[in-house]
C-alpha positions in Angstrom: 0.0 0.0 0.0 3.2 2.2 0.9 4.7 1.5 -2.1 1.1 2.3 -4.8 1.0 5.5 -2.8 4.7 6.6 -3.1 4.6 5.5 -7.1 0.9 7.8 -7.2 3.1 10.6 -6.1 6.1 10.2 -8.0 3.5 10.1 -11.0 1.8 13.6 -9.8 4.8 14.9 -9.2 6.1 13.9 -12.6 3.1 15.7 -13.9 3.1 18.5 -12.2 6.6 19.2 -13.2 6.2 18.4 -17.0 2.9 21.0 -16.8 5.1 23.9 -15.2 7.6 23.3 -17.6 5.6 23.2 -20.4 3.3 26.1 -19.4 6.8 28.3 -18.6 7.7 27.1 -22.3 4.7 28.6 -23.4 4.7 31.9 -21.7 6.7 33.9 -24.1 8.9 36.0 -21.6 9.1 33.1 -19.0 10.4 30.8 -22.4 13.2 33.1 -22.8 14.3 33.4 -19.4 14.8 29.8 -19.2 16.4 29.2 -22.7 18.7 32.2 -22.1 19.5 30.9 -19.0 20.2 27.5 -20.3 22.2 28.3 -23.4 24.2 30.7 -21.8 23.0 34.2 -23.3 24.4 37.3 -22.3 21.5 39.3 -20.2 20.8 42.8 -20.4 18.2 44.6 -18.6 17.4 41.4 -16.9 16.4 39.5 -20.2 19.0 37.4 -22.6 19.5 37.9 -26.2 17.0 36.2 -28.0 14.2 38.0 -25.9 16.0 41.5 -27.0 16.0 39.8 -31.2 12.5 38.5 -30.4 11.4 41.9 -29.1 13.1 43.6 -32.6 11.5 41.3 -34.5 7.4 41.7 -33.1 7.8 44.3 -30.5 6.1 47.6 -30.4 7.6 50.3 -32.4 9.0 52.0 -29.1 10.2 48.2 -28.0 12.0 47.9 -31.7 13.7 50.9 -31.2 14.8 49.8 -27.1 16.0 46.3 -28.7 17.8 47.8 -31.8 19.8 49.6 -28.5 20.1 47.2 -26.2 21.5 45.0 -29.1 24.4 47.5 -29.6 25.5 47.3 -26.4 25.3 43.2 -26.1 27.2 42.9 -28.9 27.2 40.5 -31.8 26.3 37.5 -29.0 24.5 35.1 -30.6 24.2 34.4 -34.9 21.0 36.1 -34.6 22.0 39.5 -33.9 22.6 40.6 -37.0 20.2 39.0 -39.2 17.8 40.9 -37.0 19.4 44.1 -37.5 19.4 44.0 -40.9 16.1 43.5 -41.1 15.3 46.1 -39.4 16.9 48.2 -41.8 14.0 47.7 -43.9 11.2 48.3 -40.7 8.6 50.9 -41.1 9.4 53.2 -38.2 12.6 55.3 -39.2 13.6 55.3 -35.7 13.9 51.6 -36.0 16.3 52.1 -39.2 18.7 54.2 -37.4 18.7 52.4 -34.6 19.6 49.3 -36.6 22.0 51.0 -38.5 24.0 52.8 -35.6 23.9 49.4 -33.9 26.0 47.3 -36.7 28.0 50.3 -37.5 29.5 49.3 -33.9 30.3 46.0 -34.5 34.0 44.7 -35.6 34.0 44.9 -39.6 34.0 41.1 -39.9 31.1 40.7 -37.8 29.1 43.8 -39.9 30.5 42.5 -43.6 27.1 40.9 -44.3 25.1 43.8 -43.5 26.7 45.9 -46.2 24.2 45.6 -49.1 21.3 46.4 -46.7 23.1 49.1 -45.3 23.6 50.3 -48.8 19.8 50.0 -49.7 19.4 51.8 -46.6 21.9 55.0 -47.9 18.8 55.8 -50.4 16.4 56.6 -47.3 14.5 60.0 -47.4 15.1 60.7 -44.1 18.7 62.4 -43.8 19.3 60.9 -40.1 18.6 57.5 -41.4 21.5 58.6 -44.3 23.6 60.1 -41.4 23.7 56.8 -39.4 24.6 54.6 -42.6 27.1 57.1 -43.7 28.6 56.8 -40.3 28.2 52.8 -40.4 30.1 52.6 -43.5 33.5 54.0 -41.6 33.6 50.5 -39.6 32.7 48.5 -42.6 37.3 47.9 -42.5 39.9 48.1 -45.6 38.6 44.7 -47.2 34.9 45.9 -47.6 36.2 49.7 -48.3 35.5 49.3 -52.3 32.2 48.5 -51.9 31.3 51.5 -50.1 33.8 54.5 -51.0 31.8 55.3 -54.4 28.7 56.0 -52.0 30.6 57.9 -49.5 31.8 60.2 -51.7 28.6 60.3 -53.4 27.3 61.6 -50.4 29.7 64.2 -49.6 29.4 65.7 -53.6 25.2 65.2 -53.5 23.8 64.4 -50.0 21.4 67.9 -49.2 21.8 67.6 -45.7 25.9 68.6 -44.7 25.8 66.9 -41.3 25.2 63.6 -43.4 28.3 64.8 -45.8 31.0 65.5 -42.7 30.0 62.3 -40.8 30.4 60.6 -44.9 34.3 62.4 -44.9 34.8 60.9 -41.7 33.9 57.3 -42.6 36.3 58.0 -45.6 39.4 58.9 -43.1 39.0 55.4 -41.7 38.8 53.0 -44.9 42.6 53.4 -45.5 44.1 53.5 -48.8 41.1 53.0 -50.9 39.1 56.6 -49.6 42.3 58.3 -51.3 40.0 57.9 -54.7 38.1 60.2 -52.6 40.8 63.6 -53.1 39.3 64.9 -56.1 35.6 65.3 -54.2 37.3 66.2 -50.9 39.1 69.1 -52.6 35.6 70.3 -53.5 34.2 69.7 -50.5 36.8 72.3 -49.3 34.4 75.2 -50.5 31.4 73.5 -48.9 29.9 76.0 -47.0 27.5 73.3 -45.0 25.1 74.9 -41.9 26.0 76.5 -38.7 26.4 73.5 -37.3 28.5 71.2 -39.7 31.2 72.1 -41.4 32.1 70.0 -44.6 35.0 71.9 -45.5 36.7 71.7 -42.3 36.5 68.1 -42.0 37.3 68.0 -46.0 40.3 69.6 -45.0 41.6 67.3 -41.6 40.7 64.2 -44.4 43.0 65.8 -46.7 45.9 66.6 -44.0 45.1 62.8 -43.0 46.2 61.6 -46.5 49.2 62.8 -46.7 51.8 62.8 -49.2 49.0 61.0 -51.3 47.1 64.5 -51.4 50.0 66.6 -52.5 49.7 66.4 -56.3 45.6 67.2 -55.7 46.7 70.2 -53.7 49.1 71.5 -56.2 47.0 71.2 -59.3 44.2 72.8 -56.1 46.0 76.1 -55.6 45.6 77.2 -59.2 41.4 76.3 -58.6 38.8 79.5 -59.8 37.5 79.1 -56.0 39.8 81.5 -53.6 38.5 79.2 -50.8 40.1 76.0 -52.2 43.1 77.6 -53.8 43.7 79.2 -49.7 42.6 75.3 -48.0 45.3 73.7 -50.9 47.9 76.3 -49.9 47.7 75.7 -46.3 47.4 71.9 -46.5 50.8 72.4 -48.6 52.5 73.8 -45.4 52.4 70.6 -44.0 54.3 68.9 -46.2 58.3 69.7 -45.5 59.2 66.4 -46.7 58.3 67.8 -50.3 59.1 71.0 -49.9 61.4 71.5 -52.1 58.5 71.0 -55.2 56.0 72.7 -53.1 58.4 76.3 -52.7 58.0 77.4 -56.1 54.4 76.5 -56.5 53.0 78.8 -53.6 55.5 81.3 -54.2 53.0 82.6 -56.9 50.1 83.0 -54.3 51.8 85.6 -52.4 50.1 88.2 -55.2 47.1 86.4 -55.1 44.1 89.0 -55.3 42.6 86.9 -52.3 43.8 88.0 -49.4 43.2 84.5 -47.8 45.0 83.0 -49.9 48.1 85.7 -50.0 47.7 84.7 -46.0 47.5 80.9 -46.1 50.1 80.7 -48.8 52.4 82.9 -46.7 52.0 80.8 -43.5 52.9 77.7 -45.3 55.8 78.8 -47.3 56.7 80.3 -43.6 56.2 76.6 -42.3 58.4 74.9 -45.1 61.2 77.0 -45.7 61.5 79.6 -42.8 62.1 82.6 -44.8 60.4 86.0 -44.1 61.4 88.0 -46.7 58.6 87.7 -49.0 55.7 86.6 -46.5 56.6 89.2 -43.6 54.8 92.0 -45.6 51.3 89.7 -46.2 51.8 88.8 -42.4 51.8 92.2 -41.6 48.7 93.1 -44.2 46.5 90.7 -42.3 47.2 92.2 -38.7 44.5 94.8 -40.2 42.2 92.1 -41.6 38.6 92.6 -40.5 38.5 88.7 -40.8 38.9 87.3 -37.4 40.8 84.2 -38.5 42.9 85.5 -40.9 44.0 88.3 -38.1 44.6 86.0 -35.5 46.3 83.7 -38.0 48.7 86.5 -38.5 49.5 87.7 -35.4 50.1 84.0 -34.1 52.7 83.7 -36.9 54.7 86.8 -36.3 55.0 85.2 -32.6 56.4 82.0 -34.0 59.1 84.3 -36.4 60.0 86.2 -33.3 62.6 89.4 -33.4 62.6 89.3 -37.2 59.1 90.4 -37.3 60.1 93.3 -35.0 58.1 95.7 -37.8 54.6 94.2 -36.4 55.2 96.0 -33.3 53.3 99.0 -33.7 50.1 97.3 -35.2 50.4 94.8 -32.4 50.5 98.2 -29.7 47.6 99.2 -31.4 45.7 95.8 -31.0 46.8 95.7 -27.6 45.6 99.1 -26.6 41.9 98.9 -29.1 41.1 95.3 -30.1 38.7 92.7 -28.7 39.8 91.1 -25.4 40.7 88.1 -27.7 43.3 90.4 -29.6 44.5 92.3 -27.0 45.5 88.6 -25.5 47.0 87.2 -28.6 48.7 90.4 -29.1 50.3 90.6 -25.8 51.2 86.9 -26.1 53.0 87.7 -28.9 54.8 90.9 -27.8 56.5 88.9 -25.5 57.8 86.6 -27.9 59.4 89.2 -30.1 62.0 89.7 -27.6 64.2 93.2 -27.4 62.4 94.1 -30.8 59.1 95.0 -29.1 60.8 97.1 -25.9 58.5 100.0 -27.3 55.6 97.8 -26.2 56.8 97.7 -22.6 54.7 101.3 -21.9 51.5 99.7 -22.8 52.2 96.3 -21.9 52.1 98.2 -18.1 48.9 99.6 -19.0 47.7 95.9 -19.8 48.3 94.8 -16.4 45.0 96.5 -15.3 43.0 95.2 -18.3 39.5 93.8 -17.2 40.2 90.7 -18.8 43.0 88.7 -16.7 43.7 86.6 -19.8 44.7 90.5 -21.1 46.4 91.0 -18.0 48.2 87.4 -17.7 49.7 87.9 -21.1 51.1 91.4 -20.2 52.6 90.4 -17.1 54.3 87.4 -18.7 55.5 89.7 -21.7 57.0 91.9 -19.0 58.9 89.2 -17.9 60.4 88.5 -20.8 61.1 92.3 -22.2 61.9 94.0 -19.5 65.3 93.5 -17.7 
């Protein structure tokens, strides 16, 4: 009788275990938690990766866009990560998309390689921060996918309408190694892009180039002789850093010292200044631009005649004047720069004491550390 009764509950017991199991199996969130837990899934947020692909997959539109970023931060954990995330390149809600795209653009190029031809159906999206977050994807894609995707990269920096979408597509091209530099031509264009308060194409056009190298130089010569004084001024001071060729690259800005731009009689004086050390010819275009109305192209100057030192003693008196009239940012860089002209700026001492009381103690700093240097 012991024995029927003990074999009765083993059997209920048997039952009642198979039920739980197979009712947690059915529960969709209690399924995952055991499966995940079984197979060993990286959790996040309390749930494993399959819930967070399941969730991308059937979820709500705000839950696709929470697993597209969870997903990012797991990782490439399981096979099914990125399947799922290239499907949702092709989901209905656009914040989806750009989720899905920023998330693969994360992963190691190996892991991403397959995503590449839905990333690039994904590049003709209306919606320019879907673009922006492919554009941006396409950086990590590595050198061995880097031909598939440099023709749309700088596609998109000659053609996309929105510029933020073009500097994030010149950044990608910085990081695909030797096959962006088919990219120099557009890049030297870019170089007049004016793009939005906010992004700035031709400044990032500009670090790509610098990034390049020697590779750009021949661009940047045939550049300096461009129509547009913006990219003839970019070329010439790109050309200042490249004193391993400048003995080619002398002669050919030499020319663009009587340039009717006076940008580019500035940025060609700097980098001849930068290659070859001579003041001669680019004293008189430094000392032009201490009067430039152009912020940039004044403080350019002025930092210059700083780095020449006493043989730019003739900028003294325009730098008195600066000191004594100009913005507090002048009246800083001139001081500053006083100070570095050693015994050739002792006239500045008077007003250099005057400086000391300026209302600005970056004004005042400078002075007092010019002081130290000029006076005895």
């Amino acid at each position: 009788m012991e024995d029927t009764m003990k074999s009765r509950l083993f059997v209920v017991l048997g039952i009642v275990l198979v039920l739980g199991a197979g009712i947690l199996l059915l529960v969709p969130p209690a399924r995952f938690l055991v499966l995940g837990k079984l197979r060993g899934e990286p959790f996040h947020g309390g749930w494993p990766t399959s819930y967070w692909v399941h969730i991308l997959k059937s979820g709500t539109s705000q839950q696709r866009v929470n697993a597209a970023q969870t997903l990012s931060e797991i990782g490439p954990a399981t096979p099914e990560v990125v399947p799922a995330l290239i499907a949702a390149l092709a989901d209905e809600e656009e914040f989806v998309i750009r989720g899905a795209a920023a998330s693969l653009g994360k992963f190691p190029p190996d892991v991403m390689a397959p995503a590449v031809p839905a990333l690039i159906r994904a590049l003709k999206d209306k919606d320019q921060r879907n673009r922006l977050e492919v554009v941006s994807a396409f950086g990590n894609v590595g050198e061995q996918n880097a031909k598939e995707v440099v023709p749309l990269l700088i596609e998109a920096v000659r053609k996309d309408p929105d510029a933020l979408t073009r500097v994030f597509a010149i950044v990608s091209l910085k990081q695909l190694g030797p096959e962006a530099q088919a990219a120099i031509p557009t890049l030297i264009e870019a170089l007049k892009d004016p793009g939005s308060q906010y992004a700035h194409p031709a400044d990032e056009a500009k670090g790509a180039l610098e990034a390049f190298g020697p590779a750009a130089t021949p661009a940047l010569l045939e550049a300096i002789h461009h129509a547009n004084p913006r990219i003839r001024a970019a070329a010439a001071s790109l050309l200042g850093n490249q004193r391993a060729e400048a003995q080619k690259i002398v002669p050919s800005l030499t020319p663009l010292l009587k340039d009717q731009d006076r940008s580019v009689r500035l940025m060609a004086a700097q980098a001849l200044w930068a290659l070859d050390r001579q003041t001669r010819d680019t004293l008189p275009i430094f000392l032009e631009a201490l009067e430039d109305r152009d912020y940039n192209n004044c403080m350019t100057a002025v930092i210059t005649i700083g780095e020449i030192g006493p043989e730019a003693g003739a900028a003294v008196p325009k730098l008195i004047t600066m000191l004594q009239n100009g913005s507090q940012f002048h009246r800083k860089t001139a001081a500053g720069t006083l100070g570095r002209l050693g015994p050739a700026a002792q006239a500045a001492i008077p007003a250099l004491r005057v400086a000391l009381k300026d209302e600005d103690t970056g004004v005042s700093q400078e002075a007092a550390a010019a002081l130290k240097k000029l006076e005895p």
